[in-house]
N, C-alpha and C positions, 0 to 999 in steps of 0.2 A: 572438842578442840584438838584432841590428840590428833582423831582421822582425819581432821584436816589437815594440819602439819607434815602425815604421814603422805597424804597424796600429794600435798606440796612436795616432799622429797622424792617419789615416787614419779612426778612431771620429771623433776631436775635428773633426775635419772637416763628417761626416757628420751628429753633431749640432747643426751651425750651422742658422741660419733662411735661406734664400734672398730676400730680399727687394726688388723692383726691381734685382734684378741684383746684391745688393749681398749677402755673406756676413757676415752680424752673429754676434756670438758671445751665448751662453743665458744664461752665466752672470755673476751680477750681483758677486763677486769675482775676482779672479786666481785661476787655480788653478796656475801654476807661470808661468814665461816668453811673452809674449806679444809678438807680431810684430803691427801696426800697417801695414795696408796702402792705398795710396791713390795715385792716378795725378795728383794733384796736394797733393803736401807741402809746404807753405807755412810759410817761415820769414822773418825780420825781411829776408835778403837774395835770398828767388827764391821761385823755387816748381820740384819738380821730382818726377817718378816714382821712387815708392821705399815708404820703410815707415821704422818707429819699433819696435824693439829695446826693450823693457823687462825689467824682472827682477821677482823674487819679492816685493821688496820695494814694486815699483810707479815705481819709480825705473828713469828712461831710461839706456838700459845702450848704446844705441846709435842714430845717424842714418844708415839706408842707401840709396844710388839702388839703382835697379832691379837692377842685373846682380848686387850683394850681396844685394837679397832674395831672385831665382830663386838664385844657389848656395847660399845656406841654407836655402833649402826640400828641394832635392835634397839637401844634404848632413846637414840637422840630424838625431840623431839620439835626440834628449830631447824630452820633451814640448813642448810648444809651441802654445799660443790663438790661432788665426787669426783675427784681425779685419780683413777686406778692407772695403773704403768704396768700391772703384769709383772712379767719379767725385765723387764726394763729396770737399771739399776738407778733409785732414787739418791742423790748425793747435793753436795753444796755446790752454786757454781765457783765458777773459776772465780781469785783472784789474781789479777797481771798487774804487778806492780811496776813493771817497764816496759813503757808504753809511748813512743813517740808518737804525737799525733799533728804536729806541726802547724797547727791554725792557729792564728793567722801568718801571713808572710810565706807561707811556705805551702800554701794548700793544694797546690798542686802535685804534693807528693803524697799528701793526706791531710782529712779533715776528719770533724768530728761525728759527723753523720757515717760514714764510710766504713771508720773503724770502730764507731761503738757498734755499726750493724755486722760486721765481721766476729766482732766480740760476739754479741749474741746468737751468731749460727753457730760458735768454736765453743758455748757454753760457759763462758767469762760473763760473769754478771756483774763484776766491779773490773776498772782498769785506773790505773795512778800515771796520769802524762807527767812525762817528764818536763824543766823547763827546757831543751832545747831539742828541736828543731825550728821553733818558731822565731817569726819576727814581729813585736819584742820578746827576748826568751825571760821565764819567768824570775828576774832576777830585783822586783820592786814588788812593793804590795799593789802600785798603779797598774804593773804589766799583769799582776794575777786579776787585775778586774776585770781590765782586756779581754783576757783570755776566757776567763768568767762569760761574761759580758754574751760572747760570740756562741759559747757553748752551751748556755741555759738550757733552750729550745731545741737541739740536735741531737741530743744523747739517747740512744736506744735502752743504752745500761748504766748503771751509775759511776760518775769519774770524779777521782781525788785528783790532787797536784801534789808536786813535785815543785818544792823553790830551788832555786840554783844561787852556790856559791861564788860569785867571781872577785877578783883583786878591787876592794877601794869598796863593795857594798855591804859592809858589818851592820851599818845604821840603819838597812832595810828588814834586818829577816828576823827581828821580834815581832817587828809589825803583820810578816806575812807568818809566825804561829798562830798569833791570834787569830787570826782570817783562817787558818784552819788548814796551812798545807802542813802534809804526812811525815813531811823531812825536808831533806835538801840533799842536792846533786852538784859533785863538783871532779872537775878533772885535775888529773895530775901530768897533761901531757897536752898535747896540740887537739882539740875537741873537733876540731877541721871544719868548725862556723865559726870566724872572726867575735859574731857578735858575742859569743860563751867563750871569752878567754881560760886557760890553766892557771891554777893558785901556786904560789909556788912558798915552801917552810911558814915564813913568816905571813904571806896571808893568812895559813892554816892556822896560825898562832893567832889571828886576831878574829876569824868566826869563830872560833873557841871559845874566844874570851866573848862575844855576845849569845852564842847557845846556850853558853854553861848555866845547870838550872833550867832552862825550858823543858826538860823529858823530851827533846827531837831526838831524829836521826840525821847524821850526816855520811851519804850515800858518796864513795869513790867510783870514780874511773881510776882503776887501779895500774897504769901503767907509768913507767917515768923513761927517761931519753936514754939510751947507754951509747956508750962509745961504740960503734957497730960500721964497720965499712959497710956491710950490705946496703943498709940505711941509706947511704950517700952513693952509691955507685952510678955513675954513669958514664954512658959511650957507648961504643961495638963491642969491648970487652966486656961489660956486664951481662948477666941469665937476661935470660928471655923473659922481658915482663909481663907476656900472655900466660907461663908456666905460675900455677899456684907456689910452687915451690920458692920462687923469688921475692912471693911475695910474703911467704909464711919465714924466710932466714931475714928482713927488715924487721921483723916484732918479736924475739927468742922470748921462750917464757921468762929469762933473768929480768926483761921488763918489769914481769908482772912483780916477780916473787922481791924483786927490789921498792917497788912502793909498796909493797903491803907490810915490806919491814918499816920504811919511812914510817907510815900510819902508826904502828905499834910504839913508837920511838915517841910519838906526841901524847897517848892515851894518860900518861901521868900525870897531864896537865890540862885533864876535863871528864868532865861526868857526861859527857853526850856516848850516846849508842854509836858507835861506828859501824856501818854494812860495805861490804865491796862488792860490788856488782861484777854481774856477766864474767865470773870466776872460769879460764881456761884453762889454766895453767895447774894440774892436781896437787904440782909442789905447792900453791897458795895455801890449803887448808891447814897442812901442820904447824905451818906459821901465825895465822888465826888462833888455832886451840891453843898455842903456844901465850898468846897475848891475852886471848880471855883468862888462860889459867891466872895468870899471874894478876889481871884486874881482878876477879874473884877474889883470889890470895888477899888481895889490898882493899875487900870489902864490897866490892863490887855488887848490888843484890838485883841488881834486873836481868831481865831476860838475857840467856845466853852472856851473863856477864860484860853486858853492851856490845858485846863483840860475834858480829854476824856475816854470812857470802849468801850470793845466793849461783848459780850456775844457770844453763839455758839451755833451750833442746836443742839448737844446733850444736852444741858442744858432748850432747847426750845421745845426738844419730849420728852424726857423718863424721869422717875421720879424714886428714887430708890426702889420703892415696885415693880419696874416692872421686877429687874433684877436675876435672875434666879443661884443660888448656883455653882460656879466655870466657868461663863461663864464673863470669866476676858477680851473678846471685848467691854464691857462696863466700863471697867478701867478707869480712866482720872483720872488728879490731874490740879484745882481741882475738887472734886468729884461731880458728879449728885448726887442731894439732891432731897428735898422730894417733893410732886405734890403741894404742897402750896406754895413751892419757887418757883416751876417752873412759875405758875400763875401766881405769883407776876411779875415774868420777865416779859410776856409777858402783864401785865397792865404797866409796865414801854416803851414796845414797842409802845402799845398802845397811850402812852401820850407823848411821846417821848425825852423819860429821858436815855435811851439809845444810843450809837451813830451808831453803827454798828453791824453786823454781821458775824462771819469767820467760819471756818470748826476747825481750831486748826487742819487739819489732820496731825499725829503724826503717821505714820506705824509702824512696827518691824515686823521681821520674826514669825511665828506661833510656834517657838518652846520659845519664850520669854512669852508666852501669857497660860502660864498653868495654873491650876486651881486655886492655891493661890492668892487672892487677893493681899497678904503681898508683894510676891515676882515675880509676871508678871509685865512686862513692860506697863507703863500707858500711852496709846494714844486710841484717838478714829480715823480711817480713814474716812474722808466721803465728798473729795472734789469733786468725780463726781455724788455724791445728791445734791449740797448745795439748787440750787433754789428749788427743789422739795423737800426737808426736808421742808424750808423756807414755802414752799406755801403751803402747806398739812394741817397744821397747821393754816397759817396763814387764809387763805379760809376757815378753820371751826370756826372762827374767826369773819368774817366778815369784813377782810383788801381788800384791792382792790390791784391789780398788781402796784400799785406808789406806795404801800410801802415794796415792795419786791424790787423794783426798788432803793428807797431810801436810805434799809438799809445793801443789796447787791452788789450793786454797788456802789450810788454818797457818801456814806460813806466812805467804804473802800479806793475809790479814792482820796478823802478828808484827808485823815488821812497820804496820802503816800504823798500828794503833787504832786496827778497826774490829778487835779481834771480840770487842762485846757488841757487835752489828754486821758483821761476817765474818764471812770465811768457815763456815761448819754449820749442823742441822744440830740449833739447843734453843732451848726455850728463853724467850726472849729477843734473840739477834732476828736478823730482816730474813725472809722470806724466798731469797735467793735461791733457787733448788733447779737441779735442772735433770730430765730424766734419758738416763746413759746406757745405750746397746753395747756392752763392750765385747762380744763376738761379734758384732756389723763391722763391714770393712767397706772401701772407698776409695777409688782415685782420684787425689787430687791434678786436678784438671782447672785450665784458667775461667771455662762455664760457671764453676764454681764457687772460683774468688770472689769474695762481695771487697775487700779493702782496696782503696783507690787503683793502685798499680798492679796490674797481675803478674808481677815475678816474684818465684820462689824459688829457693833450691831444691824443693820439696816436686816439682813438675816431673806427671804421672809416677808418681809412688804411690806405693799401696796404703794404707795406714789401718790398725786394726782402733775401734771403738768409735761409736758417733755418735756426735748430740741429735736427740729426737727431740726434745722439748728445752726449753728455755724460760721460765719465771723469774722476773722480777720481783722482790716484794708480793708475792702471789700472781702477779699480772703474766699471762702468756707473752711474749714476746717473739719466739721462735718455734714453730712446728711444722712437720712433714716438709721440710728442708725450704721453708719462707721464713719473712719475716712476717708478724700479724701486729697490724695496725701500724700507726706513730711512734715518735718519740718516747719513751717511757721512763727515763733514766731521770735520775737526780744528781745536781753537784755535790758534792762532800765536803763542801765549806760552811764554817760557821756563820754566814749571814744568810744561808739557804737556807728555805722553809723545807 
């Protein structure tokens, strides 16, 4: 019985593909237990030679160093999927916890197929859509079924939600925790879709009072309106609103750093987590630590004392001396500021006053995207760069792959409450792993974009690190730069099998 087991493993061997040295496996499900091998396994705390243990279910059954993977290779006696990576660095996929994906109503700027298959060439194995760009945006538990509903069947990679806060729907969003979204999304400023209006004090005061007690999060657009001529200028005497610069003195960080004081001014008056997203502005964070300390202070005992940012790679590569008269793919609200903020970020990366990292990718059709800065729709796309924005930077840096790890993955996973089912390689969570050349480099080129629209600000740039491989739950998904096979993704709501 042994020798048969053993030639069974010895076939499974044989039908691998040899390529660059590296032993990939054929098939694009589990077919029983599967070993995960790799001469540098990177996790939130090292990196080390070894392998990853999964089970049938696709569910990590084990984290081994070397000396455990050779005696179970000599000693296994069941079947067993060899997947060797070589050199190839073995890590968790991405989590992107902001994610417009726009379907329905809006799918011409993106769908779910588009951008979960972009996700899995970018090595994002979970993404959290937000509720808007769509039409309905997800602001009922009716409109999460909708959206439900439409996205079962399309997902490459697995997607949570995102409910949204608007003025007058308090009575909807106990209903959509239990249905299982991650948090909720709400503006503090003009969201520029009608259908997602801004809340303004006293709304804030009354989704309080229905979170208070759920364990959510409640996720800011952290900008508020200030008294600003620039804002309002118009005529022959205003800048030129093809120049970025006209369009970067309407948004001053005071925006920013002014609603994130509002936020901290409400925190006495709720136990929900507060996050602020797509943090530009470096002055944001000391005013965060400022508002955790003081929730701690007053007993506060969750994570990050409820109080979290996360920032983005466009805020993390480009600076705005970099961006070029009417080339409005560098648009974002809010705005890329200057190379000394940006630095400053990544000294906050560095120290780790930051919590996470996301894409923000926000599409629109190419015809929204014309040269006025005043009046093009403001998103950056860039969910299938994230790790490779991420590393490019981070690697000229001096960061080592666990903090790519950290602030890409067990972040984001963290922040959704997915962090006992992703977001990192531990025994137990899903299967998600994806295998990463971080000396391969790459120009991004529009051949390449798989996500509906092919603009980016990112066009012919270099970028160092690239996904080779892609698993789902164990499932191949993405290799030698395809996609393999269908569908393969699951929703992340509670009435999903």
């Amino acid at each position: 019985m042994l020798l048969y087991y053993n030639v069974l493993l010895l076939l499974q061997i044989v039908l691998l593909s040899a390529v660059s040295g590296h032993i990939i496996g054929l098939s694009t499900r589990p077919l029983g237990r599967q070993l995960f091998k790799s001469r540098h396994v990177v996790t939130e705390s090292g990196e080390f030679e070894g392998g990853v243990l999964v089970n049938e279910d696709g569910i990590i059954e084990a984290v081994l160093k070397k000396e455990s993977v050779d005696l179970m290779l000599q000693s296994e006696s069941g079947f067993l999927e060899i997947v060797d990576g070589g050199d190839w660095a073995l890590m968790p996929g991405g989590v992107d916890s902001h994610v417009h994906v726009n379907e329905p109503g809006r799918t011409s700027w993106e769908g779910y197929v588009t951008a979960t298959q972009a996700a899995a060439a970018g090595g994002v194995t979970t993404i959290i859509d937000m509720p808007l760009n769509s039409i309905p945006p997800t602001t009922s538990l009716e409109n999460l079924k909708i959206k439900a509903s439409i996205a079962r069947e399309e997902v490459f990679v697995d997607v949570g939600f995102w409910g949204g806060v608007v003025p007058g729907n308090g009575p909807e969003l106990q209903a959509m925790v239990q249905a299982g979204v991650v948090g909720f999304k709400c503006f503090l400023i003009n969201s520029g879709v009608s259908e997602f209006p801004y809340v303004t004090a006293d709304d804030l005061d009354e989704a309080f009072g229905y979170l208070n007690g759920t364990g959510t999060v409640l996720a800011f657009h952290a900008e508020v309106q200030v008294d600003n001529e620039s804002a309002e200028c118009e005529g022959p005497s205003c800048p030129d609103p093809v120049l970025y610069e006209t369009y970067l003195a309407t948004r001053p960080d005071v925006m920013e750093l002014e609603a994130v004081s509002l936020i901290a001014s409400h925190l006495h008056k709720t136990d929900v987590h507060v996050h602020v997203v797509h943090v530009s502005s470096a002055g944001v964070v000391p005013i965060l630590e400022e508002a955790r300390e003081e929730r701690i202070k007053n007993g506060y005992s969750g994570w990050r004392g409820g109080v979290t940012g996360e920032t983005c790679h466009h805020y993390l590569t480009l600076s705005s001396d970099q961006i070029p008269p009417g080339h409005t793919e560098f648009k974002c609200a809010p705005p890329i500021r200057n190379n000394t903020n940006k630095q400053k970020l990544w000294e906050y990366i560095r120290d780790g006053r930051l919590d996470l990292v996301t894409s923000d990718h926000s599409p629109s059709v190419a015809e929204l995207k014309e040269a006025d800065f005043l009046q093009a729709w403001g998103g950056v796309s860039s969910v299938q760069f994230d790790l490779s924005l991420f590393w490019t930077e981070a690697k000229a840096r001096g960061h080592t792959l666990s903090t790519l790890t950290h602030y890409l993955s067990a972040g984001p996973a963290r922040l959704c409450g997915l962090q006992e089912k992703k977001g990192a390689i531990r025994p137990g969570l899903d299967a998600d792993l994806i295998f990463f050349d971080p000396n391969a480099s790459f120009i991004v080129t529009p051949e390449i974009i798989r996500y509906k629209n092919k603009i980016s600000p990112y066009m012919n740039r270099v970028l160092t690190g690239k996904v080779m491989q892609t698993y789902v739950r164990g499932q191949l998904v993405y290799s030698d730069d395809e996609l393999v096979g269908g569908p393969k993704g699951s929703l992340l709501l509670n009435d999903e099998k």
